[in-house]
FIGUSE-278614 format. One record per residue: residue in one letter; x, y, z of N, C-alpha, C in turn. Coordinates in steps of 0.02 Angstrom, whole numbers, padded with zeros to 5 digits, always signed. Layout:
AXYZXYZXYZ;...
This chain:
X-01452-00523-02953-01525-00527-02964-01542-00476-03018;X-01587-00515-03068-01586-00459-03118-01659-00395-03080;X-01634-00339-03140-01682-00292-03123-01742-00284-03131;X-01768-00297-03066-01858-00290-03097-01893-00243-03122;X-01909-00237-03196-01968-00201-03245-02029-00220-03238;X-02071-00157-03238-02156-00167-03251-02138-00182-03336;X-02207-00198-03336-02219-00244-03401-02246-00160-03440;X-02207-00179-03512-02202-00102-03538-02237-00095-03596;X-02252-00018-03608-02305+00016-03644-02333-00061-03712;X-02272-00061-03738-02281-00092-03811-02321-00170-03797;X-02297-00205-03731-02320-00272-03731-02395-00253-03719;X-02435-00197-03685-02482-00208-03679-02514-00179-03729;X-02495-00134-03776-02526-00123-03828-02550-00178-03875;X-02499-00220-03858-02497-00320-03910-02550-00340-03879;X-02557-00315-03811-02612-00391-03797-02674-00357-03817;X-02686-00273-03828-02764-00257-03825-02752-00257-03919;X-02705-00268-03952-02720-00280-04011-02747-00351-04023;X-02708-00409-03973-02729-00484-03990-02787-00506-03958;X-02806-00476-03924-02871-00493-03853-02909-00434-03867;X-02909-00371-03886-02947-00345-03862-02971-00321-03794;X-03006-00259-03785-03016-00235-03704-03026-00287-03650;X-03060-00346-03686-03088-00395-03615-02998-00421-03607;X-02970-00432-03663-02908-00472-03618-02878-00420-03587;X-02871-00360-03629-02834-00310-03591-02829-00289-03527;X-02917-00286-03506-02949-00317-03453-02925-00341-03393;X-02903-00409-03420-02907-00473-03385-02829-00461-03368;X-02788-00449-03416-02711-00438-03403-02723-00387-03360;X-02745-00358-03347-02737-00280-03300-02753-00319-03229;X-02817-00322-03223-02816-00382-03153-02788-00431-03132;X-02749-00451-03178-02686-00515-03158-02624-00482-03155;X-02625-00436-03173-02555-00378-03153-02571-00351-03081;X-02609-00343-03064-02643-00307-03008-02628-00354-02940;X-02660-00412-02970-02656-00457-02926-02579-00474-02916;X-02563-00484-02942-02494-00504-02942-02438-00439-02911;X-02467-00380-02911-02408-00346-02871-02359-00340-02815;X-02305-00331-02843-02254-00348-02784-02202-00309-02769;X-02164-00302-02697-02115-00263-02725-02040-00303-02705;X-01998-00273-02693-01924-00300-02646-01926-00256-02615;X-01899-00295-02540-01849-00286-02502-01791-00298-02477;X-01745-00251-02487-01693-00277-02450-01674-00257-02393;X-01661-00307-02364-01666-00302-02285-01595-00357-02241;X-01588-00356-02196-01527-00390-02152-01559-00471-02158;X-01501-00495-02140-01524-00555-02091-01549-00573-02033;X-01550-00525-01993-01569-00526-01930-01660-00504-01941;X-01683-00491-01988-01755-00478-01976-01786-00514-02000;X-01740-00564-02045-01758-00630-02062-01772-00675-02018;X-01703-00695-02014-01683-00755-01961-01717-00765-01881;X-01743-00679-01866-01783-00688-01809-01863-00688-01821;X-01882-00722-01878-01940-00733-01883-01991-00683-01902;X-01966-00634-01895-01990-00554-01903-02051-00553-01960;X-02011-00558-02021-02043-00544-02099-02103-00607-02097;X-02098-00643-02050-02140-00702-02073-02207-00678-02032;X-02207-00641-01974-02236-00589-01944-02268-00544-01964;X-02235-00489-02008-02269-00445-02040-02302-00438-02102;X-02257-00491-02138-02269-00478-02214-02334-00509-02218;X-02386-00567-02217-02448-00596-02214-02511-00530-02202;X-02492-00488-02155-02547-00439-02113-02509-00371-02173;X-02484-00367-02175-02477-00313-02235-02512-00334-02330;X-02496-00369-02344-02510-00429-02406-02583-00442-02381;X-02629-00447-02341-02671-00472-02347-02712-00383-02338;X-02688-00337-02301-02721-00289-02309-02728-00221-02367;X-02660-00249-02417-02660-00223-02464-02650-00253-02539;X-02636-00329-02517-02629-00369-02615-02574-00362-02613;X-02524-00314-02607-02463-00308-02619-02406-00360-02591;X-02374-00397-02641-02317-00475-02589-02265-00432-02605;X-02241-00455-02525-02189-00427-02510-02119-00484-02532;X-02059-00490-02583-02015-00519-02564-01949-00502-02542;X-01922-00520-02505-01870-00515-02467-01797-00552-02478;X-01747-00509-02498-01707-00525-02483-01643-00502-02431;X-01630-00564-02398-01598-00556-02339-01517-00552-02340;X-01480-00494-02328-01401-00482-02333-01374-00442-02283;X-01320-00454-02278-01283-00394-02233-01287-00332-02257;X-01297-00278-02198-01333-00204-02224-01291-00202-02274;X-01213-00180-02278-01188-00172-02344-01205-00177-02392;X-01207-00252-02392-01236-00282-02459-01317-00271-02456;X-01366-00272-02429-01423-00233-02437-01416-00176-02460;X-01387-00103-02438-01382-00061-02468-01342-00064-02539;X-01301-00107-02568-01281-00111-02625-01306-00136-02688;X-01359-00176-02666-01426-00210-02691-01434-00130-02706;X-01479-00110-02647-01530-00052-02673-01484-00005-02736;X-01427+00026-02717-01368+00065-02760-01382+00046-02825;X-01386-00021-02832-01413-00056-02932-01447-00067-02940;X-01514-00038-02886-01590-00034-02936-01611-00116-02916;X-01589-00141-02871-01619-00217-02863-01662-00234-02818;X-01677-00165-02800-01732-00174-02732-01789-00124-02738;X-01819-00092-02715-01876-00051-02689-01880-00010-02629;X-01877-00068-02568-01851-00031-02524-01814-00071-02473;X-01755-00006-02435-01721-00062-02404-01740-00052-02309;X-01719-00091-02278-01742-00098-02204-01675-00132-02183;X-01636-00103-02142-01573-00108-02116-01549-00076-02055;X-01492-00089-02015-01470-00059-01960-01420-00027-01946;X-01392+00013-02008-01327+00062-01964-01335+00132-02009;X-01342+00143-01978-01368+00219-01970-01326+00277-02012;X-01244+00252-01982-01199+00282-02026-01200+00281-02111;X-01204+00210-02110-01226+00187-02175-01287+00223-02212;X-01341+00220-02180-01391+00240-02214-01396+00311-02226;X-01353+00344-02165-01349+00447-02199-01332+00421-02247;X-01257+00391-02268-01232+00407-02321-01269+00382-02375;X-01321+00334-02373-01364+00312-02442-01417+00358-02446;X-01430+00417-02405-01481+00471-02412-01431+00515-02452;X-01361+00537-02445-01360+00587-02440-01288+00587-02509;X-01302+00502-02554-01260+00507-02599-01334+00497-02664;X-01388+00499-02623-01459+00524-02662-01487+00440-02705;X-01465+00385-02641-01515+00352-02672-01560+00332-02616;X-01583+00377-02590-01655+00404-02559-01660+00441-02538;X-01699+00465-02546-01725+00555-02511-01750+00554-02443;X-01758+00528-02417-01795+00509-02335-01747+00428-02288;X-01769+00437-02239-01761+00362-02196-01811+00401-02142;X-01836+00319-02116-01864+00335-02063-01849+00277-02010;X-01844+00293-01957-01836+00238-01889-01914+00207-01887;X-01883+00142-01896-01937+00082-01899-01978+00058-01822;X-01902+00038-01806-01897-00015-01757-01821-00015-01719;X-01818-00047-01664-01767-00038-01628-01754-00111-01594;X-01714-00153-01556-01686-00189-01501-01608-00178-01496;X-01589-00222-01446-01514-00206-01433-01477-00279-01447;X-01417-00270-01455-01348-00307-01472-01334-00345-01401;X-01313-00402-01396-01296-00436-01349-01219-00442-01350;X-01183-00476-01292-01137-00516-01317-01139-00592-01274;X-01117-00635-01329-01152-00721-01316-01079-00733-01306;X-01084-00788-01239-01002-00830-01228-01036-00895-01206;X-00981-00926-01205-00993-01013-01149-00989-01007-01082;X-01023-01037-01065-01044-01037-00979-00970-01024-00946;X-00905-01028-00977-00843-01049-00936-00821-00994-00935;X-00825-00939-00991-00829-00882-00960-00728-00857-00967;X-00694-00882-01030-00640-00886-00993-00598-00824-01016;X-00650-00759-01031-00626-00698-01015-00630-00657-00962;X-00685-00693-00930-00708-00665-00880-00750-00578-00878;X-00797-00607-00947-00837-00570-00962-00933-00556-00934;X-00941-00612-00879-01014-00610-00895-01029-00562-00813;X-01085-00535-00843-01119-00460-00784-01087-00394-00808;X-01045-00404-00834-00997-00322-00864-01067-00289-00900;X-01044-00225-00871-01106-00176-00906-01055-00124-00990;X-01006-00137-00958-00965-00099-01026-00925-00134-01074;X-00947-00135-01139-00952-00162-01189-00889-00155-01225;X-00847-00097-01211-00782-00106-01220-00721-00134-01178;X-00753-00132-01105-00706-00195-01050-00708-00233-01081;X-00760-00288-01085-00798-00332-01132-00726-00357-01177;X-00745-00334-01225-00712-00317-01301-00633-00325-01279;X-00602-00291-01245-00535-00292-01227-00503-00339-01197;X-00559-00380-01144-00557-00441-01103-00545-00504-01156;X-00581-00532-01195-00590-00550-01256-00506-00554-01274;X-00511-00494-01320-00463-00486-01345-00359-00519-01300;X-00379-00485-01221-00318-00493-01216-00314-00582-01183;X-00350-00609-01165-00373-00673-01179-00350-00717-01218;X-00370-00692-01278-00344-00743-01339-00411-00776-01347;X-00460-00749-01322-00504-00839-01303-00559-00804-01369;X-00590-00856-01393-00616-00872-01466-00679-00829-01464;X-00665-00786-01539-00717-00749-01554-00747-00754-01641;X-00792-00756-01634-00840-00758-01703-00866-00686-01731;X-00846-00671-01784-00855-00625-01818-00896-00628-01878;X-00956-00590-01900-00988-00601-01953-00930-00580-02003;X-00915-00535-02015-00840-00518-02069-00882-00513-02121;X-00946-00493-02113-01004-00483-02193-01001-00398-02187;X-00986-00328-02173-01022-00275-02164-01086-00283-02166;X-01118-00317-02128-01160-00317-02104-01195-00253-02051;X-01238-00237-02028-01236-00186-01963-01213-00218-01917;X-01232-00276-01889-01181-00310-01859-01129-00320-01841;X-01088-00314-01891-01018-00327-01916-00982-00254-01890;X-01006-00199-01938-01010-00128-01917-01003-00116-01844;X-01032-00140-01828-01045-00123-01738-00998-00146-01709;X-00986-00213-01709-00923-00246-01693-00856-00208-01723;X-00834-00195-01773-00800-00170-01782-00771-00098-01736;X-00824-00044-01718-00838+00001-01699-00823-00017-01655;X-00843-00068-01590-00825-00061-01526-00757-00109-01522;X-00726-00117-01562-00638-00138-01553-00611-00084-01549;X-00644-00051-01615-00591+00017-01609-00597+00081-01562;X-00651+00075-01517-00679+00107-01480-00625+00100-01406;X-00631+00030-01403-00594-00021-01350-00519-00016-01347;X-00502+00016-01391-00423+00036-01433-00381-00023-01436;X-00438-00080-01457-00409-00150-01501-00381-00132-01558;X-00312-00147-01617-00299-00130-01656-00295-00216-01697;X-00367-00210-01711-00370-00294-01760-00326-00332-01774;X-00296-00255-01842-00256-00276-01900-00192-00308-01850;X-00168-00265-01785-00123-00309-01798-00114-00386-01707;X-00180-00362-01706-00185-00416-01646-00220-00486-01671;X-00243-00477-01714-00297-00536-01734-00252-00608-01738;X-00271-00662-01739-00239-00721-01741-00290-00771-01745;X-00279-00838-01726-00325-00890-01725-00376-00882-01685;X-00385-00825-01637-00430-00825-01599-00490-00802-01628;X-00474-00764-01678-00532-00722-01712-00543-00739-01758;X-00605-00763-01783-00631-00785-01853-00698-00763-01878;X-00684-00741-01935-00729-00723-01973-00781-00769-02009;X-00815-00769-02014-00877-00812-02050-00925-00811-02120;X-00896-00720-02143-00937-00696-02198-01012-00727-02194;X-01027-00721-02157-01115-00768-02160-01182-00724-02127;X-01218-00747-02125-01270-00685-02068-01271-00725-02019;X-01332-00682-01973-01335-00708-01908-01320-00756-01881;X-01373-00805-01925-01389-00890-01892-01340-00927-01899;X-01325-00929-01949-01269-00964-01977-01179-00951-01920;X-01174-00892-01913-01141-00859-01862-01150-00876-01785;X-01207-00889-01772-01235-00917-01714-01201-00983-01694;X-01208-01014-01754-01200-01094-01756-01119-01111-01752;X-01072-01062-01780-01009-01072-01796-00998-01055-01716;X-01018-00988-01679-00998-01000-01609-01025-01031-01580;X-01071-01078-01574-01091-01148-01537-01044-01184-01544;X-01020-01205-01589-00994-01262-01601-00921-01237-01588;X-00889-01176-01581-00835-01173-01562-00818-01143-01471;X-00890-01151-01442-00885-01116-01388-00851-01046-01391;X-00867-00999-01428-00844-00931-01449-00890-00885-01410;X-00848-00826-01406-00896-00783-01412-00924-00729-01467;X-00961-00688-01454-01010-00670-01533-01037-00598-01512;X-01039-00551-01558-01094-00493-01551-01159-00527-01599;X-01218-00522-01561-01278-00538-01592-01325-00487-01581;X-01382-00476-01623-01439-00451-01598-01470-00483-01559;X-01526-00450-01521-01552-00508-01464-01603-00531-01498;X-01632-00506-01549-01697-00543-01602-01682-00607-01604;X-01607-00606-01647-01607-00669-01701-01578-00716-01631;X-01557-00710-01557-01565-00716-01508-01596-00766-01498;X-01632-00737-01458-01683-00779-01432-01732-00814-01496;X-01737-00794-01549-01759-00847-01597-01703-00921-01628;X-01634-00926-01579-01595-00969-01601-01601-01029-01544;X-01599-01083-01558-01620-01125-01526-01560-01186-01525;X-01507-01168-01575-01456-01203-01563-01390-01196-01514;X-01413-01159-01471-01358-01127-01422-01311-01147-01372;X-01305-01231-01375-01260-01261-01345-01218-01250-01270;X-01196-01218-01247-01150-01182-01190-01159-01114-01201;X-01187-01069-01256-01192-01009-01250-01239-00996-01211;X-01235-00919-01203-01268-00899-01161-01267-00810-01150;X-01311-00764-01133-01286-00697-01149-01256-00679-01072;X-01189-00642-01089-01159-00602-01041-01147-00532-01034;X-01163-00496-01087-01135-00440-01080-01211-00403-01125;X-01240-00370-01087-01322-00334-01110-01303-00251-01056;X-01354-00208-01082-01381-00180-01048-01359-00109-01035;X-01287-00098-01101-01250-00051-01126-01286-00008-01180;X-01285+00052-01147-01326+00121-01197-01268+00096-01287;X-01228+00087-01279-01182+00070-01347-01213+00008-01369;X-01264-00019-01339-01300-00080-01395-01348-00077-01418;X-01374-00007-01391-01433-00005-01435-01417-00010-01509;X-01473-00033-01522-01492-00050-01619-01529-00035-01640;X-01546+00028-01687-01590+00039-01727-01588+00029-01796;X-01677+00021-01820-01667-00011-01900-01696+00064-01920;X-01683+00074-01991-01713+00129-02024-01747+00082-02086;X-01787+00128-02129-01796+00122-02161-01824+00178-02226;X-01800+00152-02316-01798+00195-02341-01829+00178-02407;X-01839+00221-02431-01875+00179-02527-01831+00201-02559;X-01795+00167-02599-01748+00178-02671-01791+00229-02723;X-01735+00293-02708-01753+00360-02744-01777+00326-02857;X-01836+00338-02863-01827+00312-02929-01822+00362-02990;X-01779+00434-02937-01746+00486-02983-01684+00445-03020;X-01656+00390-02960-01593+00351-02972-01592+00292-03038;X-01693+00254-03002-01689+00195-03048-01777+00213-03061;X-01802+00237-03113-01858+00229-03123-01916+00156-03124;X-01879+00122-03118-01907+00065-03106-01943+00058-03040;X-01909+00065-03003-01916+00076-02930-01991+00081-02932;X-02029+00030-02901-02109+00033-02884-02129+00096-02825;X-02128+00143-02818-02135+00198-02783-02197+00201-02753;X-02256+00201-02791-02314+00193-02761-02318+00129-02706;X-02306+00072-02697-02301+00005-02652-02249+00005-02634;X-02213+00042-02649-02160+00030-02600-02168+00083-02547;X-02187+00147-02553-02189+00187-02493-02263+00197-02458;X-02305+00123-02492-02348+00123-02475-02349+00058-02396;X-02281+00019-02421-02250-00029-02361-02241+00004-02315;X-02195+00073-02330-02160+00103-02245-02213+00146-02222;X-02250+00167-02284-02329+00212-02228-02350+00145-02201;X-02359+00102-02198-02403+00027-02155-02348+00013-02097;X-02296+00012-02122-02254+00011-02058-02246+00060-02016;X-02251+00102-02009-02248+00164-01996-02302+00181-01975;X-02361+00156-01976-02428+00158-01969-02442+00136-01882;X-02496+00155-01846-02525+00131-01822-02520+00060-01782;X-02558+00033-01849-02565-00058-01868-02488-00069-01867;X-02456-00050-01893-02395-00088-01928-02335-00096-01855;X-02331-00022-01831-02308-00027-01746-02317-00067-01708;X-02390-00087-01682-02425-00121-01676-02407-00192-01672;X-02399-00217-01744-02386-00279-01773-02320-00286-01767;X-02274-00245-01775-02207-00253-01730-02181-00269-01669;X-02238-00242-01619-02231-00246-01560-02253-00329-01522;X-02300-00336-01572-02319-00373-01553-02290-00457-01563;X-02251-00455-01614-02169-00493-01633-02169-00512-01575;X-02161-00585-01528-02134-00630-01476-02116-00685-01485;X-02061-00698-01442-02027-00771-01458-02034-00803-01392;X-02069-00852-01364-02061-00872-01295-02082-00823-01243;X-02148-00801-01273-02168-00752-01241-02127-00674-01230;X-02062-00649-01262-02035-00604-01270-02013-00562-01326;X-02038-00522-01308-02039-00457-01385-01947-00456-01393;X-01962-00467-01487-01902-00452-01495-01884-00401-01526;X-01937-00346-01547-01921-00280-01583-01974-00248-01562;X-01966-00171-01532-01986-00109-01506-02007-00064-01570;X-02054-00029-01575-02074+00008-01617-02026+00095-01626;X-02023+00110-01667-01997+00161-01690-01928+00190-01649;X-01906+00242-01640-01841+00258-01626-01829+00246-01545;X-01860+00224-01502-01816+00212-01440-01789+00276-01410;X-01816+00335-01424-01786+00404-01407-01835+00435-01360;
């Protein structure tokens, strides 16, 4: 995605030479109007309906359109790294020190929070469902053989999963086989590959209960302090990329961050059930 520029010194000098103040004017209020910034953000705040939620009640209380693009944190944070975003909104934490603290942002703040599930088929043939520990879980799975879906995007997702194999003292590299498959995809899409293979899956519970193609799945394994999920969020330092819209963009996470904006998070339901908690869960 190329890099987005404000419209610069010289073009508007052209137009108050060809128009004069009234067009100059007129270009200034159609710039105005038109302001926007990026985000980059996961799939999961997509796919669970989220942005379609907030972004309208933000945009309508400030002019400012929000667009969004949706990737695995990785690749969200790698977006932001080349100046292709504004600000980013993501979930692994590890990740995001290190994008504070290799200085392409000076701050994060905890947004929002829910927790990680794990989704199987009713048959159950690890004999995983009611387990409160997420690395039994994981190991059951594993010594099984029985079919698992992997985003395989570094995703936070992905991250997490990863984390509790090796936690579980699963050694992937050299256990993996046909049972385990990767998907490189986000959430939904991920969702759909373990439907259709009767797999099991680490999911968020957002993009969750906003999936409606769920065939024999079903959640078994919740309710583990290791699933909590938190999102942060940060504005792309524009010491890094001057471009970087700074004023609207940290004018997004003061609204989120706000009051209203909590608020309007909380208030996020799917079937009558909240799928994201306001700020850090602490």
């Amino acid at each position: 995605m190329a890099k987005i520029r404000s419209i610069g010194r010289r073009a508007l000098m052209a137009a108050c030479m060809a128009g004069g103040l009234a067009a100059f004017g007129a270009a200034g209020d159609a710039r105005a109007q038109s302001t926007f910034i990026v985000v980059s953000s996961t799939t999961s705040t997509e796919q669970s309906g989220l942005f379609k939620h907030l972004l309208p009640a933000f945009t309508k209380q400030t002019g400012i359109e929000v667009r969004v693009v949706a990737l695995g944190t990785g690749q969200a944070l790698d977006a932001a790294r080349r100046g292709d975003a504004d600000v980013v909104l993501v979930h692994d934490l590890p990740a995001e020190q290190r994008f504070v603290a290799e200085g392409f942002a000076k701050t994060r703040a905890d947004v929002m929070y829910n927790d990680f599930v794990i989704v199987g088929p009713k048959s159950d043939p690890a004999r995983i469902g009611g387990l409160k520990d997420t690395l039994e879980a994981m190991r059951r799975i594993q010594s099984a053989q029985a079919p698992f879906v992997s985003r395989g995007d570094r995703s936070g997702t992905h991250a997490a999963e990863l984390r509790f194999w090796k936690e579980a003292g699963v050694d992937l590299e050299r256990t993996r086989g046909p049972w385990y498959k990767e998907t490189g995809s986000g959430m939904g899409p991920a969702l759909n590959t373990a439907s259709g293979m009767n797999a099991y899956l680490l999911t968020d519970r957002g993009t969750w209960l906003s999936f409606r193609n769920r065939g024999e799945l079903q959640v078994l394994v919740e309710g583990d302090r290791r699933l909590f999920n938190q999102y942060g969020v940060m504005l792309v330092n524009p010491e890094r990329h001057p471009h970087v819209k700074r004023e609207a963009g940290q004018r997004f996470i003061d609204w989120l961050l706000s009051a209203e904006g909590q608020r309007t998070v909380a208030e996020f339901k799917v079937n009558g059930e909240q799928l994201f908690f306001p700020g850090s869960g602490s």
